[in-house]
Each structure stands twice: as C-alpha cells, then as structure tokens.
C-alpha positions as a printed NumPy array, in Angstrom:
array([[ 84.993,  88.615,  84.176],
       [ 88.632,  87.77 ,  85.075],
       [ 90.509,  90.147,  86.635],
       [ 94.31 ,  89.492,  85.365],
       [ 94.247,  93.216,  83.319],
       [ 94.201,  94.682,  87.105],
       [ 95.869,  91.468,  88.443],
       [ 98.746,  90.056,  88.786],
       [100.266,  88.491,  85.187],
       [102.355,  85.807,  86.858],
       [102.314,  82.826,  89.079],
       [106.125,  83.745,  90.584],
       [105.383,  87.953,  90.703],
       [101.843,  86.469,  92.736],
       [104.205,  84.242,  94.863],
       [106.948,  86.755,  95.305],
       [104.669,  89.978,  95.802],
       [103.111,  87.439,  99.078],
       [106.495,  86.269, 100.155],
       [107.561,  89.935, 100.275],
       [104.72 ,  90.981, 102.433],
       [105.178,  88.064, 104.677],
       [109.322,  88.726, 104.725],
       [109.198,  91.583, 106.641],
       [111.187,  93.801, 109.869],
       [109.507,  90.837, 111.627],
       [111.603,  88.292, 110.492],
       [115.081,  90.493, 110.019],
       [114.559,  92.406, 113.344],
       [111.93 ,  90.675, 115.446],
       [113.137,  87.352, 115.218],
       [116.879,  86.971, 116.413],
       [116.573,  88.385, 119.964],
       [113.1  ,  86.293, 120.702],
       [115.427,  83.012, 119.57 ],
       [117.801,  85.043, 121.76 ],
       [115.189,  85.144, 124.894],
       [113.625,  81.649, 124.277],
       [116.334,  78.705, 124.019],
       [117.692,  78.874, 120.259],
       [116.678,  76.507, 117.937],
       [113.924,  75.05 , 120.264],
       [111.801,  78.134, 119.557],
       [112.71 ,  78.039, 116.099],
       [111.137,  74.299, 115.865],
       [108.039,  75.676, 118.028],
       [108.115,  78.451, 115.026],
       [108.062,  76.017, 112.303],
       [105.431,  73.732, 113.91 ],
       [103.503,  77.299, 114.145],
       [103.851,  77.759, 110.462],
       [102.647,  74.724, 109.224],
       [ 99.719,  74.551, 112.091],
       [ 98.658,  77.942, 112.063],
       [100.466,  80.272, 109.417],
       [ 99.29 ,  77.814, 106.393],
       [ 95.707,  76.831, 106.993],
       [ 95.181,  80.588, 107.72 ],
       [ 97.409,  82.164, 104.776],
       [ 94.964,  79.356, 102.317],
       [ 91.78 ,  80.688, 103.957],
       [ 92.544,  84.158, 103.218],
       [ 94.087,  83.682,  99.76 ],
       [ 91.092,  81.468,  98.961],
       [ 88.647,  84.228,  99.858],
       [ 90.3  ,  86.787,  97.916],
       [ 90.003,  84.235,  95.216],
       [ 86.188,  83.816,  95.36 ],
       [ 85.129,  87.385,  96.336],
       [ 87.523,  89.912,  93.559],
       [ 87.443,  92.405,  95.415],
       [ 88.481,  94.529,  98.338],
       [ 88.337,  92.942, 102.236],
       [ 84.911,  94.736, 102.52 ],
       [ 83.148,  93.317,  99.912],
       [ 84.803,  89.844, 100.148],
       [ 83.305,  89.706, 103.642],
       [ 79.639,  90.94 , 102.266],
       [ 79.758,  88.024,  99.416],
       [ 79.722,  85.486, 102.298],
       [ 77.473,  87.314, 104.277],
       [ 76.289,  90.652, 105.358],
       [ 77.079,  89.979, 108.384],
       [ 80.396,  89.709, 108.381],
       [ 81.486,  92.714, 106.453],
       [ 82.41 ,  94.514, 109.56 ],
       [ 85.786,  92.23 , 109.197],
       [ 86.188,  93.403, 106.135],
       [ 86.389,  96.947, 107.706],
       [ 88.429,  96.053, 110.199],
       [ 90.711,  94.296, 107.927],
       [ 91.173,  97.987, 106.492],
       [ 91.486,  99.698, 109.927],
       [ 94.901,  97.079, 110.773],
       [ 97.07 ,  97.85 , 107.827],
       [ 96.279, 101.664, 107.981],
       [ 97.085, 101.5  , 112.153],
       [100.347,  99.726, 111.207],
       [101.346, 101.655, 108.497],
       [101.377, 104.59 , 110.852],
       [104.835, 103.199, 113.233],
       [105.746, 101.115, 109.98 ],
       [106.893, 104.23 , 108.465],
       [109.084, 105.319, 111.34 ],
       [110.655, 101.683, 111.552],
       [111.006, 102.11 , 107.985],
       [112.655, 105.254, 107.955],
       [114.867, 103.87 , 110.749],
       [116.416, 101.01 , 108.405],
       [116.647, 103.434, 105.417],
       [118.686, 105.969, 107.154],
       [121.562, 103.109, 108.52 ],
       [121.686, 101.958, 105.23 ],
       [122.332, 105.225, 103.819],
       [124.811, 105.808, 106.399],
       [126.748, 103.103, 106.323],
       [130.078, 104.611, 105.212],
       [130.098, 107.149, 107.449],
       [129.338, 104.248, 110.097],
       [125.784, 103.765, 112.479],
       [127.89 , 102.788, 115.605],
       [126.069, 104.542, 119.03 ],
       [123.839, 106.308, 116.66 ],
       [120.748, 104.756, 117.655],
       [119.202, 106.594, 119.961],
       [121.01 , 110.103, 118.88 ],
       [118.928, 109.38 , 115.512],
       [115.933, 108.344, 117.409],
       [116.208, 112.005, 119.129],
       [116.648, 114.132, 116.077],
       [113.225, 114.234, 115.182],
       [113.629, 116.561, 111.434],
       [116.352, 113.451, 110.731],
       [113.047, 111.154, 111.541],
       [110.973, 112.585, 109.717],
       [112.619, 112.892, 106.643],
       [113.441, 109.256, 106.331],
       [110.188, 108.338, 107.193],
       [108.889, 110.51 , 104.604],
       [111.553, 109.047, 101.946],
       [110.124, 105.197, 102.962],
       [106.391, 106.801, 102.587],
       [106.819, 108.062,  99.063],
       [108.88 , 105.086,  98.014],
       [105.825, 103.061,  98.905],
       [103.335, 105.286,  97.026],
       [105.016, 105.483,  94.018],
       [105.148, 101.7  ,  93.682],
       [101.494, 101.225,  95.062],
       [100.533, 103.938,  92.453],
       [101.87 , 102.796,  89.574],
       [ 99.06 ,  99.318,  89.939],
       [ 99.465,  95.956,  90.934],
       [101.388,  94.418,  87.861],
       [103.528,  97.528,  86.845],
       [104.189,  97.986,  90.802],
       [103.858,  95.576,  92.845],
       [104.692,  92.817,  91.252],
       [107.525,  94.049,  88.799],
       [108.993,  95.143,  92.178],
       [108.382,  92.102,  94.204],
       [110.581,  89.955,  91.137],
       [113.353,  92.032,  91.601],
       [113.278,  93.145,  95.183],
       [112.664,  89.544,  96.868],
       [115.486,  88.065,  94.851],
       [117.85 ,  90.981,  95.948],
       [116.748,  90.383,  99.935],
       [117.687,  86.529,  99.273],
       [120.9  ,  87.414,  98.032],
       [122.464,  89.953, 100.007],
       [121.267,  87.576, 103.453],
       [123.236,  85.017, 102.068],
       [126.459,  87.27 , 101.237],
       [125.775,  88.23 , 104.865],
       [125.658,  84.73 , 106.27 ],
       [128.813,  83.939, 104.121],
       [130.499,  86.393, 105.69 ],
       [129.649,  86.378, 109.536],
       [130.603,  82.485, 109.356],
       [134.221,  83.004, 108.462],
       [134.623,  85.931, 110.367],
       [136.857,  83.392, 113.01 ],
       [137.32 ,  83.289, 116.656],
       [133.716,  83.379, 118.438],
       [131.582,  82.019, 114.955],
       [131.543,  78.173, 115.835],
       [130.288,  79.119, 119.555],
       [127.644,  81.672, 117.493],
       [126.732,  78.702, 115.446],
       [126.343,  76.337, 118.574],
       [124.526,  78.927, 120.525],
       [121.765,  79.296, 117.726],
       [121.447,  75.597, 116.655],
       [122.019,  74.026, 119.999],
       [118.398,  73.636, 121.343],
       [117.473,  74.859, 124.718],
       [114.327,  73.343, 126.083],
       [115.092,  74.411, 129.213],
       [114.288,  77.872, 128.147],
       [111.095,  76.898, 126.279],
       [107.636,  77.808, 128.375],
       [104.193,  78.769, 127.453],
       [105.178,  82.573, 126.948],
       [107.573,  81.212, 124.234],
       [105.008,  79.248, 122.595],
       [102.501,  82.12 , 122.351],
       [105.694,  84.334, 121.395],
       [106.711,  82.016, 118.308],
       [102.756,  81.78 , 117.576],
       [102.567,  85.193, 117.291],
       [106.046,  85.478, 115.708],
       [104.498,  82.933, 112.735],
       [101.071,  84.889, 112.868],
       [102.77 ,  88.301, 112.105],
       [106.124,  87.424, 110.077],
       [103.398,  85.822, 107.117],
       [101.11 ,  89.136, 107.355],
       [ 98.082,  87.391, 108.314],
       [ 94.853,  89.15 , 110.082],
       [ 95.701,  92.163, 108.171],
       [ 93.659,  91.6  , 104.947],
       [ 97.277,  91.917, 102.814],
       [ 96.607,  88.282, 101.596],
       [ 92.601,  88.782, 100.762],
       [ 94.219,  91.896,  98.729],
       [ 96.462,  89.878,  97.027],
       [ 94.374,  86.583,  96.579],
       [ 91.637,  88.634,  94.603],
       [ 94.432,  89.81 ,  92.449],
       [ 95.615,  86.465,  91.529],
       [ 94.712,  84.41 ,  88.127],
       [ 92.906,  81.369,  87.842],
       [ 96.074,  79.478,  87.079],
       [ 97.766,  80.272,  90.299],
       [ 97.519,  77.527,  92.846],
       [ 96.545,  78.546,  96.316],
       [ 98.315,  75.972,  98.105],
       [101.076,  76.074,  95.784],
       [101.424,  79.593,  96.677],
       [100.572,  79.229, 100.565],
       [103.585,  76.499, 100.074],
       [105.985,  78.687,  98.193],
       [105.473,  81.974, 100.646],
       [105.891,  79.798, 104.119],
       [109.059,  78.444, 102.626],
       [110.561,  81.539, 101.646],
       [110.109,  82.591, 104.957],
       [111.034,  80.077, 106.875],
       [114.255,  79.785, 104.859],
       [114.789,  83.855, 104.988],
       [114.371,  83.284, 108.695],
       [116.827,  80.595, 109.534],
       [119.514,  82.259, 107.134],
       [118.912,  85.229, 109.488],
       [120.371,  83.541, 112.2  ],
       [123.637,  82.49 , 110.676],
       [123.95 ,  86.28 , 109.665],
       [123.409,  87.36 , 112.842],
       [124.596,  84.588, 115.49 ],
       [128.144,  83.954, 114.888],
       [128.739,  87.967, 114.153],
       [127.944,  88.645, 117.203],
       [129.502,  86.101, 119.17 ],
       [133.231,  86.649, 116.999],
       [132.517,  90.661, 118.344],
       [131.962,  89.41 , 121.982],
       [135.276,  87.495, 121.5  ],
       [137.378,  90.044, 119.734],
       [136.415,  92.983, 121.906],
       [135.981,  90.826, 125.48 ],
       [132.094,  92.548, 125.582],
       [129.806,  90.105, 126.999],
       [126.869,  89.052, 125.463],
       [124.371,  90.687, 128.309],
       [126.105,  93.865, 127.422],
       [125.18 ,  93.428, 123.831],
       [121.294,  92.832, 124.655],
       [121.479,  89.942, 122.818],
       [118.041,  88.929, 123.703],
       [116.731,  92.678, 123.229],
       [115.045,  95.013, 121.134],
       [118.315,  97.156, 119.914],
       [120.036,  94.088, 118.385],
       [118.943,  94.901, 114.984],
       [120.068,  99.048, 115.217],
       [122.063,  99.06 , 118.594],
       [124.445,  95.506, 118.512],
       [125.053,  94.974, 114.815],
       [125.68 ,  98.437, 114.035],
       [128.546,  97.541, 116.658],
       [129.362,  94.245, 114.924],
       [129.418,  95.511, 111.333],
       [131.927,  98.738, 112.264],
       [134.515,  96.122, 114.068],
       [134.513,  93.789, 110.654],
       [137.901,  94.962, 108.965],
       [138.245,  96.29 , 105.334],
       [134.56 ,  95.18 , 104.272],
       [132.231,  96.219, 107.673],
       [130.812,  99.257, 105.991],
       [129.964,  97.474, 103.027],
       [128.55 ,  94.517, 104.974],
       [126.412,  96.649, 107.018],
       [125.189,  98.936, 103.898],
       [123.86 ,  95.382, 102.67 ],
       [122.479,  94.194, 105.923],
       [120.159,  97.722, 106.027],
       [119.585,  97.784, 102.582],
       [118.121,  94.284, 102.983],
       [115.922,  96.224, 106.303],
       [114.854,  98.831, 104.402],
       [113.48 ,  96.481, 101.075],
       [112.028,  93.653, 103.37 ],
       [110.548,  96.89 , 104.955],
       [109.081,  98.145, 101.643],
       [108.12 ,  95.307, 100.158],
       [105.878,  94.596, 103.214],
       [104.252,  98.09 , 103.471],
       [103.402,  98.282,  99.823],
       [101.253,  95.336, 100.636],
       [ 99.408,  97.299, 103.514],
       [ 98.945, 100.432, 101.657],
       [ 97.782,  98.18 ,  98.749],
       [ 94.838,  96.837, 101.599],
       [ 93.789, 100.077, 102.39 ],
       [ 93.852, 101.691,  98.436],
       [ 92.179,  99.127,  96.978],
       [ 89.697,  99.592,  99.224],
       [ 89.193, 103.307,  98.72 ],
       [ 89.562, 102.779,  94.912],
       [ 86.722, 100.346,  94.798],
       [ 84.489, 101.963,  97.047],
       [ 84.397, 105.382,  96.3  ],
       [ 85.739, 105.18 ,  92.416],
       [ 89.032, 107.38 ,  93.293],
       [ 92.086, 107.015,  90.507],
       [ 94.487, 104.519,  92.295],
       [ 97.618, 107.783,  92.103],
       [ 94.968, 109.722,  93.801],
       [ 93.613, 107.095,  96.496],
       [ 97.031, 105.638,  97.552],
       [ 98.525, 109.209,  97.646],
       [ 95.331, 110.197,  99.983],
       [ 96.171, 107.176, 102.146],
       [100.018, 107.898, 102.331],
       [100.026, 111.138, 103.469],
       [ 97.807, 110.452, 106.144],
       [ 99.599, 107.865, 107.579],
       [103.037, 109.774, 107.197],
       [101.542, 113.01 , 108.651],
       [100.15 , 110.364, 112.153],
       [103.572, 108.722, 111.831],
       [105.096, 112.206, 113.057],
       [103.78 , 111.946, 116.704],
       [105.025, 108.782, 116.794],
       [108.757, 109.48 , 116.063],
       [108.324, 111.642, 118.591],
       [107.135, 109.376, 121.163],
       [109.729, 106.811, 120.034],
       [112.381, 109.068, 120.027],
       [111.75 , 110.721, 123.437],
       [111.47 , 107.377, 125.326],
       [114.887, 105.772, 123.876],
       [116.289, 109.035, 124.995],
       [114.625, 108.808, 128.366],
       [112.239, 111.956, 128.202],
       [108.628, 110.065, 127.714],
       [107.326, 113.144, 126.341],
       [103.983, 111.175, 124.241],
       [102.422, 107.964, 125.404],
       [ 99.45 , 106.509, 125.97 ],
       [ 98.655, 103.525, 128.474],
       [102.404, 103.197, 129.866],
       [103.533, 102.741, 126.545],
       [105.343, 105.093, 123.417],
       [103.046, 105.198, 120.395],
       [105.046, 103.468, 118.635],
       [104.678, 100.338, 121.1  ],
       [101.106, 101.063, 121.528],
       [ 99.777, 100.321, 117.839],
       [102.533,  97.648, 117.692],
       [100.66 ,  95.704, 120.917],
       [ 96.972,  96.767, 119.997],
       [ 97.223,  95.582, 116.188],
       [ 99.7  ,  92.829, 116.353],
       [ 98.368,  91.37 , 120.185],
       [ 94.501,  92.098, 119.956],
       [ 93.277,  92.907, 116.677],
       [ 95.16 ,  91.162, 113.898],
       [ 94.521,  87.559, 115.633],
       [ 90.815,  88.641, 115.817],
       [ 90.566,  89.567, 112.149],
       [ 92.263,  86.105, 110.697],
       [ 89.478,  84.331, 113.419],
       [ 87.073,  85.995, 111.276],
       [ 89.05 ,  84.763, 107.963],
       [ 88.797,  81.114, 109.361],
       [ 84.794,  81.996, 110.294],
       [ 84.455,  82.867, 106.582],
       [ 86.451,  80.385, 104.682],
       [ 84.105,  77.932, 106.731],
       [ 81.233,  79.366, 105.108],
       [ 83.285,  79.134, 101.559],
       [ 83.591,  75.294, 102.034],
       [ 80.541,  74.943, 102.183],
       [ 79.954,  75.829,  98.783],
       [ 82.635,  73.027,  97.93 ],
       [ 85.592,  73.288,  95.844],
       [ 89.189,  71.78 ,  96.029],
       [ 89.582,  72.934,  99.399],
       [ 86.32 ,  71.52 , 100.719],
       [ 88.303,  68.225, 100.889],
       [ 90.918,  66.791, 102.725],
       [ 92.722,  67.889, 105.911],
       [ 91.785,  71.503, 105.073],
       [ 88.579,  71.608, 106.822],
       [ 89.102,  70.442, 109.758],
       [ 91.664,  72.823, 110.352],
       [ 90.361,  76.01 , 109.176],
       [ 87.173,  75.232, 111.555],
       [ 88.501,  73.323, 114.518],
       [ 92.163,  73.504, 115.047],
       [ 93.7  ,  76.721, 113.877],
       [ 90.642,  78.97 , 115.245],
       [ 91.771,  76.981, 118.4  ],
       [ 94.923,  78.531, 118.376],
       [ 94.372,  81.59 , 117.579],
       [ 91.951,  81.79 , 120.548],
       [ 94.303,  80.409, 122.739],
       [ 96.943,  83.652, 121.014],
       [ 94.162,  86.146, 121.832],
       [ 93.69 ,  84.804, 125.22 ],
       [ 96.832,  84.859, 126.675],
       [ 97.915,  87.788, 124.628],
       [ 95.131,  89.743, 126.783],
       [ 95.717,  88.277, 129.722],
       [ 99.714,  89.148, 129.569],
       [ 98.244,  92.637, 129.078],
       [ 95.618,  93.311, 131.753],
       [ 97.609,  90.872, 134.625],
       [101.189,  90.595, 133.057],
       [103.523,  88.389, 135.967],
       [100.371,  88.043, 137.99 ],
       [ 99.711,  91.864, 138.662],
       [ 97.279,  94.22 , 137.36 ],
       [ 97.79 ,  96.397, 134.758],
       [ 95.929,  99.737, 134.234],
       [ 97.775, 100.519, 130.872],
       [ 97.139,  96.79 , 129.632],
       [ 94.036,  97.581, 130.091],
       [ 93.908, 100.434, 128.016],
       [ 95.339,  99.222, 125.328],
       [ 92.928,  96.066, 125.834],
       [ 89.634,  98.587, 125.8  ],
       [ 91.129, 100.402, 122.959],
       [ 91.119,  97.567, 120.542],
       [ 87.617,  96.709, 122.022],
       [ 86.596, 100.268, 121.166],
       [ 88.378,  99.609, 117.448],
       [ 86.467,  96.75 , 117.058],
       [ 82.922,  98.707, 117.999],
       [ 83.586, 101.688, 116.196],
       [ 83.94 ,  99.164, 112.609],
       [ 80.952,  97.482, 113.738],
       [ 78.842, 100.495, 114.205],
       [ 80.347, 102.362, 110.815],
       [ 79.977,  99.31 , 108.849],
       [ 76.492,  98.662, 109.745],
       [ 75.507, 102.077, 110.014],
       [ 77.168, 103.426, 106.435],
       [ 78.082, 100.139, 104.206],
       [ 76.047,  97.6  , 105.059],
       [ 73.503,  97.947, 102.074],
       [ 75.809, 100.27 , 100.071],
       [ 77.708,  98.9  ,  97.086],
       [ 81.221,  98.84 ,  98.241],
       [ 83.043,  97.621,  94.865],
       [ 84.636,  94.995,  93.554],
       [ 88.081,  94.334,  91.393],
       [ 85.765,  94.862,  87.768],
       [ 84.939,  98.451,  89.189],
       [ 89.093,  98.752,  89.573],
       [ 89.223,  97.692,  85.823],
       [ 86.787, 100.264,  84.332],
       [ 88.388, 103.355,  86.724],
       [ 91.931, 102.413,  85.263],
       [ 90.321, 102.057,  81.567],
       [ 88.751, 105.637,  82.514],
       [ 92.069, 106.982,  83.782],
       [ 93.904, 106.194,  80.601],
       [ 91.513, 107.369,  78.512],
       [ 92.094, 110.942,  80.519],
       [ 95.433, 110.946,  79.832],
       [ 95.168, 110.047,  76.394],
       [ 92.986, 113.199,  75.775],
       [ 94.284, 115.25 ,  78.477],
       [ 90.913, 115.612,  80.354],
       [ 91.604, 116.814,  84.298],
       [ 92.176, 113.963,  86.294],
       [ 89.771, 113.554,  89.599],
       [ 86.99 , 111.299,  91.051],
       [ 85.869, 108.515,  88.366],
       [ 82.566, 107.461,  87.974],
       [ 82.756, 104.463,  85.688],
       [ 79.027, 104.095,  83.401],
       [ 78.219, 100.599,  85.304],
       [ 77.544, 100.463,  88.827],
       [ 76.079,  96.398,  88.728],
       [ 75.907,  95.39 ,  92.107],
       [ 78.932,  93.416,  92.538],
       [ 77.614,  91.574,  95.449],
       [ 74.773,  90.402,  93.885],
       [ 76.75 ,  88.265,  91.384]])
C-alpha cells in the first residue's frame, strides 16, 4: 500500500523538508569559528571530502531504509532483523535528547531576531541570565515546532520546508551581498577565509570537520529513516542524497562570505583585534556579530533581524524533523492522534529544556549552578548525542543497509556497497574512537567528567537494549499504513464531532510480517 496520503506529495517538498533538517544551527553557528580554529578553507576542503565520503553513502543508507521499511526507526530496524531494533530505539532516544538544549538554542536565535531594532549588542550573556526571558522564547520555538509537526507531514512539514528553505537561501545571500561591500577590512575577510592554511590542519581538525559533516546533514539521528519512509516511489534516493549535500554545502560556504569579511571590516573600523572578537569561539554567532551588525550604518538592524531570522528558521526547520522522529514513532506504536502525540512529546522536552537554560545561563554568567561531569547541561547532551551516540546509531544504519543489499536493488550495484560496508563504517569508527578518547584522556590527561559523559552514553545505549528487548521485541510496533488509518479515524471524529483521544484503527496486520 503506498504511503503518499501520509507522505510527502512532492519530489522538491521531500528534497527541501531533508535539506532543512540537514541546514541547521550547525552550519550557521557551528561552522564559522571551527574554519576559524582550523586553517580556513583547508578545513572547508577536509569538510567537503567528508561529505561526499561519509555524509552521502550514510544519508543513502538511511533514506534507503526508510524507503524499504514505511515505517517508524523501530520497526524499520525489526524488518531487517529482530535484532537490530534496539537501533531503532535508540534512533528515538537521540532526537528526543537533542531536542531538549535544541529548544534553548532555539529560543536563543528567536529572541535576537526579535530584538533586532532595539539592538542584541553585549546582550548575550545578560539574556542567557534572565532565565523567565529563556524560557519564554524557548517555549515560543517549542510550540512553533508542534504546530507544524501537528498539522502532518504534507500540510506541515513539507508546505513549510518549500517556503522556509527558499527564505534561508535568500536572506544568506542578501547577507553575503552586504558584508562584501561593507569596505575597508572585507578583501582581508575574504583572503582570511579562502586562503588555505594547512599549517593549521591536524588530526583534531579532521575528526572536527568529520563530525561537522556527520551532524550539519542530521545523520545518526533517525530524521532521514523518518523522512525516507515518507517519500514516494518516484523520488530518487540519490537524487535526493545529491540535492540535500549540495544545498548544504552551498548554504555553508555562503556562510562564510556573510560572516568573514563583516567581521574583519569591524576589526578595521573599530581597531578591535580579532582575538578580542573570539573569532575562533563559541560566541561568534550571538556575542561578535551582534557587535558587527550594530556598527553597520543605516541598515545594521535590518541586516541583523535577517541574519537571526535566518537562525531561528534553519533552527525550526531542523527540529521539526526531530520531533517528527520521535512522533511518528509514538503515533505508530501506540495509535495516538499525531496533535495529541507530538504535543505529548513537545511539552516534555520544553518542560527538561528548563534546567538546561538554567545551567547554560549560570555558566556564561560564571555561577555553575547545574552541571553534570564538568560540563553545563546544555554541553553535556550536546557531547553525549553528537560525540558518542549519534555516530553509533548511523554505524548501525550502515550495519543495516548491508543487510538491505543483500536483497538487491539499484543500490546493490556499483560503488555503493563497498562503501556503506567497508569505508564509511571505517570512518565513523575512527569518529567514535577518537571522539572517546578526546573525552576520557583529552591533551594526554585523564578525565573523570569525560568519563562520565563516556559511561552515560554507554548506560543510554544499555538501557535501549534492555527496553527494546524486554518490551518491543515481539510486540507490533507500527508501521506508516497504521499512520494512514489513525488520520482516516481522526477525520472521521471531527467530521461527527466524536471526542478526540487514543485511536484504535479495526486492523492491527502485523506490519513486520509483510
């Protein structure tokens, strides 16, 4: 039974809804200061290589097992084999763990773009510190995100991926327009970020612009499964897997002419040198363009009201994507009404998001008041889903698209297979590896918080074993038909105004059976 009712209608809203989980904070905040920290345009050809190496072979293996198993991570897993399901799970666990900081990071971008008239310069970490201020924003980006995860995958998601992804594309260009004939400063900006510095290349840059290509395409996090088992027969994989790494990669290197020779025309207007600015830090999004924006004459408050009302979209149109994960999967398995499931899942996640404005907050301001391991919350699901756990989970993609291929297909041919079984488990290994090691023994020297956070995501991965074998194993977990028949059932409730609650759609055929 195809699935394009429930689905996604079109090959460009199923390209543009992936490309907008993949263009993400990661790419708008994340990347600038590591090209900053790791020689300019050399790590953005070690990024590239990363893309087409890694963030492609693994982006077709998950899209291609959304494909074959319609339905959520869980089940998609089971199809292959029993064994395996506890991915599955775990691919639920990621997105719900990231959704909880995403929210706050979220909130962050949506309240400088809201104040950009009455200008975000030194607010940072007075915003981080008012905690109701917090809150509230973070709420705002939460219930932004439900609404359009509520209202389905075609009338949603996609309808807001065609005109959201197009808007992000075209206020980073009005951006990059402008920082490049801002004057004095922009050709040494333009220099500094195209001018390669292999020098400043190294194995911790490598891993950095692996992991920077890993994350920025949302892979390991079960968004592209999601999405894969939502697309049409007539979408191609690899076209799509084609189409979403060249969006980003595009999005990505437009970033740096938006943000490059800004910042170098401020250094040379105001005589601030570029260590001062943190360049190469974690503030340059908030702290040094906030800065840069307010100096721009006549049009800096407009300027910056784009630059953080492209944040705060890239933001949503990547967190729709991980509440979609975790929604579907609720949907499916326990035959909840998708406005009930992803409002269940939302407030959650907002109401754990709370602690962790509060740990954010109090450690920009100096105060440490939450943490856990040595680190902020906010840093400590950042490291333990994005270091430990979101590497593991696309290993465990590769493991099953290996089984898929051996069923045959188009992808069973070619340069494909070789890849998704030899070279790109390879390197995610060699991610996961170093990534713990930088933890537990980071410049040589033990670390008792690395080590926390290492045994945490150890404990993460136990605790979906045991559930999944102990509760879902040999319980019908749903699939994408299920989805079909609940949203049939729901309409039919509104139609004749019956009370809206739990579903229990007349055919429960075991989906992994077929």
């Amino acid at each position: 039974m195809s699935n394009n009712k429930t689905g996604f209608g079109t090959r460009t809203g199923f390209a543009l809804a992936a490309a907008g989980s993949a263009i993400g904070l990661g790419n708008l905040w994340g990347f600038p200061y590591k090209v900053s920290a790791n020689g300019g345009s050399a790590y953005l050809f070690v990024y590239i290589a990363c893309i087409l190496l890694l963030g492609a072979v693994a982006m077709t293996a998950e899209f291609s097992l959304g494909r074959f198993g319609r339905a959520n991570t869980v089940s998609t897993f089971k199809k292959l084999s029993p064994k395996l399901g506890w991915a599955g799970l775990l691919a639920v666990l990621i997105p719900f763990l990231i959704m909880c900081y995403y929210y706050v990071l979220g909130g962050f971008s949506l309240k400088f773009a809201l104040n950009s008239f009455a200008g975000n310069k030194g607010n940072f970490h007075s915003f981080a510190g008012n905690y109701g201020d917090v809150i509230l924003h973070s709420f705002l980006f939460a219930f932004i995100a439900f609404i359009i995860v509520a209202a389905g995958v075609r009338k949603g998601i996609e309808r807001t991926a065609k005109i959201l992804m197009p808007t992000v594309i075209f206020f980073l260009i009005l951006i990059a327009m402008v920082s490049l004939t801002l004057g004095e400063g922009v050709s040494e900006g333009i220099a500094y970020y195209l001018r390669p510095d292999f020098s400043q290349l190294n194995a911790s840059s490598v891993l950095s612009a692996m992991g920077q290509a890993f994350f920025s395409l949302s892979l390991g996090c079960g968004v592209m499964i999601a999405y894969g088992s939502y697309s049409g027969e007539k979408v191609s994989i690899t076209g799509a897997t084609a189409a979403v790494c060249i969006i980003d990669v595009v999005i990505t290197f437009l970033m740096g002419f938006a943000v490059f020779p800004a910042v170098f025309h401020y250094s040379a207007v105001t005589g601030i040198s570029l260590s001062e600015l943190g360049l190469g830090s974690f503030g340059l999004m908030f702290v040094t363009m906030s800065m840069v924006f307010e100096d721009i004459p006549y049009i800096g408050n407009i300027i910056s009201l784009l630059f953080f009302s492209m944040a705060a979209i890239a933001a949503v149109t990547s967190v729709i994507s991980l509440l979609e994960v975790v929604t579907q999967f609720i949907i499916q398995r326990y035959r909840v009404f998708r406005s009930r499931a992803a409002l269940f899942i939302s407030l959650i996640c907002f109401l754990l998001s709370i602690p962790v404005a509060f740990s954010l907050g109090s450690s920009l301001n100096g105060t440490e008041t939450v943490s856990l391991f040595g680190h902020n919350l906010f840093e400590y699901l950042d490291i333990t889903t994005n270091t430990l756990l979101m590497p593991l989970c696309a290993l465990m993609s590769c493991v099953a698209a290996s089984k898929l291929i051996k069923r045959g297909g188009a992808l069973s041919r070619g340069y494909f297979p070789v890849m998704v079984k030899f070279i790109t488990p390879a390197l995610i290994i060699v991610i996961e590896i170093f990534g713990i090691i930088d933890l537990i023994a980071p410049g040589g020297s033990f670390s008792a918080g690395g080590c926390g956070i290492v045994v945490t995501a150890l404990v993460l991965v136990a605790l979906c074993i045991a559930v999944y074998f102990g509760f879902f194993e040999k319980q019908r977990t749903g699939c994408n038909e299920d989805e079909l028949k609940i949203d049939a059932e729901e309409a039919v409730r509104r139609k004749t105004g019956l009370p809206r609650g739990w579903s229990r759609p007349e055919s429960e055929g075991e989906h992994e059976k077929r």
